[in-house]
N, C-alpha and C positions, 0 to 999 in steps of 0.2 A: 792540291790544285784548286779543289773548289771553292779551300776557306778561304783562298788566296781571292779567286775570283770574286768571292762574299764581300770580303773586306774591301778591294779597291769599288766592288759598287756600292757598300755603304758610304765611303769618302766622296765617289764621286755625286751620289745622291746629295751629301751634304753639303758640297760647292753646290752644287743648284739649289741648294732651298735657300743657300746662305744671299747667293745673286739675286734671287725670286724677290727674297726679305729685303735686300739693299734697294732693287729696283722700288719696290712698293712702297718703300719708309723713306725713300728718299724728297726730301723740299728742302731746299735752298732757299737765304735770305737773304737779299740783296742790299745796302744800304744806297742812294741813289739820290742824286738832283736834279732838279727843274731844271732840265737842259732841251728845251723842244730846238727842231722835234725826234731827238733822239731818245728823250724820256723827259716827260710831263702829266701831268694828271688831268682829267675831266670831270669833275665832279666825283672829286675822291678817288677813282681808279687809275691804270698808271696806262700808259701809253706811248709809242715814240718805235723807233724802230728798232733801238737794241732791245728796247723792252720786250719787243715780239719777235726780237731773235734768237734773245735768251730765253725767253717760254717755249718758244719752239723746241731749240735746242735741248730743253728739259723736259719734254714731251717726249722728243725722240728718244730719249733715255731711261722715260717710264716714272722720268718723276715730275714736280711741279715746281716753280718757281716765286718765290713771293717778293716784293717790290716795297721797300718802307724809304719814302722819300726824308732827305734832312740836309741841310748848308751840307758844302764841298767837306771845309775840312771836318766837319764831325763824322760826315759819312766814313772820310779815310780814317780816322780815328779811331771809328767804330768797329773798321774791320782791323785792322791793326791792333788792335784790344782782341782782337777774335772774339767779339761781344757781336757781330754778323757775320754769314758767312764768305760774300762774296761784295764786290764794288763793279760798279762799269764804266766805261770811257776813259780806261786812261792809257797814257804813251807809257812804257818802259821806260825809267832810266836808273842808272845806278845805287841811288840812294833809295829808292820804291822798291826796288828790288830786293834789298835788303834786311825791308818790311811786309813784303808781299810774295804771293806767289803768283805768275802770271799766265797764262794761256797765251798757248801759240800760235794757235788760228788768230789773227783780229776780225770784231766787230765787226769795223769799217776804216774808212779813211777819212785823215782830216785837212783841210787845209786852212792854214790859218792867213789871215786879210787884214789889211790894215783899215777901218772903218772912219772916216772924215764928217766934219759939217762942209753939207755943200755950200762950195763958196770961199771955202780955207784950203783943197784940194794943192801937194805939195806934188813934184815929180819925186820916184824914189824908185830906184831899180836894183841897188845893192842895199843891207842893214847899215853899212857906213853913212847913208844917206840921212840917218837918222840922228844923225849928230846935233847936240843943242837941244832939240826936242822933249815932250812931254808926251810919254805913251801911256796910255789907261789899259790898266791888267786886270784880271780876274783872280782872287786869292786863291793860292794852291793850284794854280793852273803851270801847266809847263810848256812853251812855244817853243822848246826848239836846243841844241844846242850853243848855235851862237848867240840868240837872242838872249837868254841868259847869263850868257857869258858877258858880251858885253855892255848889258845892261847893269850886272854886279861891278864891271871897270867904271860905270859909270859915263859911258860916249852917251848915254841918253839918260832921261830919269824918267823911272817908271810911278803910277801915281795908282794904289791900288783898291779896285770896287771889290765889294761881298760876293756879288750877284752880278751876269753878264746884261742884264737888265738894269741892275742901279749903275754899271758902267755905259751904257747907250745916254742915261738919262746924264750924265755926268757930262758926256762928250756934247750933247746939242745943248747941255750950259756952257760950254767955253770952259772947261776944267781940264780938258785935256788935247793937244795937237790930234790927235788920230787914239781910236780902241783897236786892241787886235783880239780876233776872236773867229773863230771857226768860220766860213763865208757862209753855209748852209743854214748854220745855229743863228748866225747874225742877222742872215735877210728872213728868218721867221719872226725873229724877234723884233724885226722895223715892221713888218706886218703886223704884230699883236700889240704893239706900242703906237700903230697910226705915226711912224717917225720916218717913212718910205721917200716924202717928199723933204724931210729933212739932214737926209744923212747920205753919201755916197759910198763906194767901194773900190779902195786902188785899187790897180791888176797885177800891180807887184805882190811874192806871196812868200810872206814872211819863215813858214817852216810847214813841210807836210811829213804829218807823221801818219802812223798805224794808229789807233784806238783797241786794247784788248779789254777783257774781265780779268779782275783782280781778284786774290782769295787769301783769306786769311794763312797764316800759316801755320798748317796740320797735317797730322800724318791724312788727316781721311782728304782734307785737298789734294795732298799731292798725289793719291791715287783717282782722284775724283777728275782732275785736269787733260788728262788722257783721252777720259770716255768723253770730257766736255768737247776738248779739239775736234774729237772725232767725228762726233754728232755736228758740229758747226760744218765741218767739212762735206758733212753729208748732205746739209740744205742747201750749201751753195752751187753741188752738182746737182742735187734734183731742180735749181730754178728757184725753190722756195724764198734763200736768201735775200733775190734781186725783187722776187715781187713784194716782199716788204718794203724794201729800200723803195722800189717805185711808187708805193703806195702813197709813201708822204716825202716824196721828193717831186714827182710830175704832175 
């Protein structure tokens, strides 16, 4: 009876130094874009709100989070290679899925906008409305199930930027009828470009999704995405979640 009792306390000893050890060794590398102000840099360090929700969130878990900014599709690339360990901001869908492993909690949410030159402003209340048209995309960006859809049938043609910054600058050239792009991500981005007085926003609203974290796929993700949920879950009951988000949203 006692070796008995010996032995499960050396086992259980051993889960605890092994948890101690995971918590302690654990940092996460994010690969990431200039998407303010959900994540952008200032003078080399990173910032933006999933930035500091996913620090949080890895704080709460006793480990640290690290942030290497690079273009969209290399970021996914990067993780997809499991050459980094984790990506942010993106919608689930089938084919990502495929290649990723996702968390369940989201980020945030998104709503995607149709972006105009003032002065070209169309009525548009259904995606049918888009018919004939010239819509400016962001590469590797996903708006939605229909938008997709019917843009590959081809009821509109899509015309595609690198950067949702070289897409703003495309649209007040006349390159494209309307940008679609996140409303929040977009009106910072007329702010940082001085383009406020030149660009408007329909109220029609093309697709809203969820935004999650993405993670490469490994056995140590899929047990890692649990404790990540959880910990997200837990900032958004203590308040922490929202006063990020109000931070750089009010």
């Amino acid at each position: 009876m006692h070796i008995r009792n010996l032995w499960l306390g050396v086992v259980l000893a051993g889960l605890c130094s092994v948890e101690s050890l995971w918590a302690q060794s654990l940092r996460m590398q994010f690969a990431v874009s200039e998407w303010p102000p959900a994540e952008y840099t200032v003078d080399g360090e990173p910032h933006g709100y999933h930035i500091d929700t996913v620090g949080a969130a890895l704080r709460e878990m006793g480990g640290t989070a690290e942030f290497h900014f690079y273009p969209w599709k290399r970021a996914e690339m990067l993780v997809q290679r499991k050459q980094m360990a984790g990506l942010l901001s993106l919608h689930p869908t089938p084919e990502r899925e495929r290649q990723l492993l996702f968390s369940t909690e989201p980020l945030s949410s998104s709503d995607n906008v149709l972006f105009v030159a003032k002065g070209r402003e169309f009525p548009v209340d259904r995606i049918e409305a888009l018919a004939g048209k010239t819509i400016g995309t962001t590469a590797g960006y996903n708006y939605g199930a229909d938008f997709m859809r019917l843009s590959g049938q081809g009821l509109f043609r899509t015309d595609e930027a690198n950067t949702d910054e070289q897409g703003m600058r495309k649209l007040v050239a006349g390159r494209f009828d309307a940008f679609v792009c996140d409303r929040v991500i977009g009106l910072g981005l007329l702010r940082s470009l001085g383009l406020r007085d030149q660009v408007t926003v329909l109220p029609w609203v093309v697709s809203s999704v969820k935004l999650h974290a993405a993670f490469a796929k490994t056995p140590e993700n899929a047990a890692f995405i649990p404790k990540f949920d959880s910990a997200l879950r837990k900032l958004k009951k203590s308040g922490q979640w929202q006063q990020i988000m109000d931070s750089y949203l009010k």
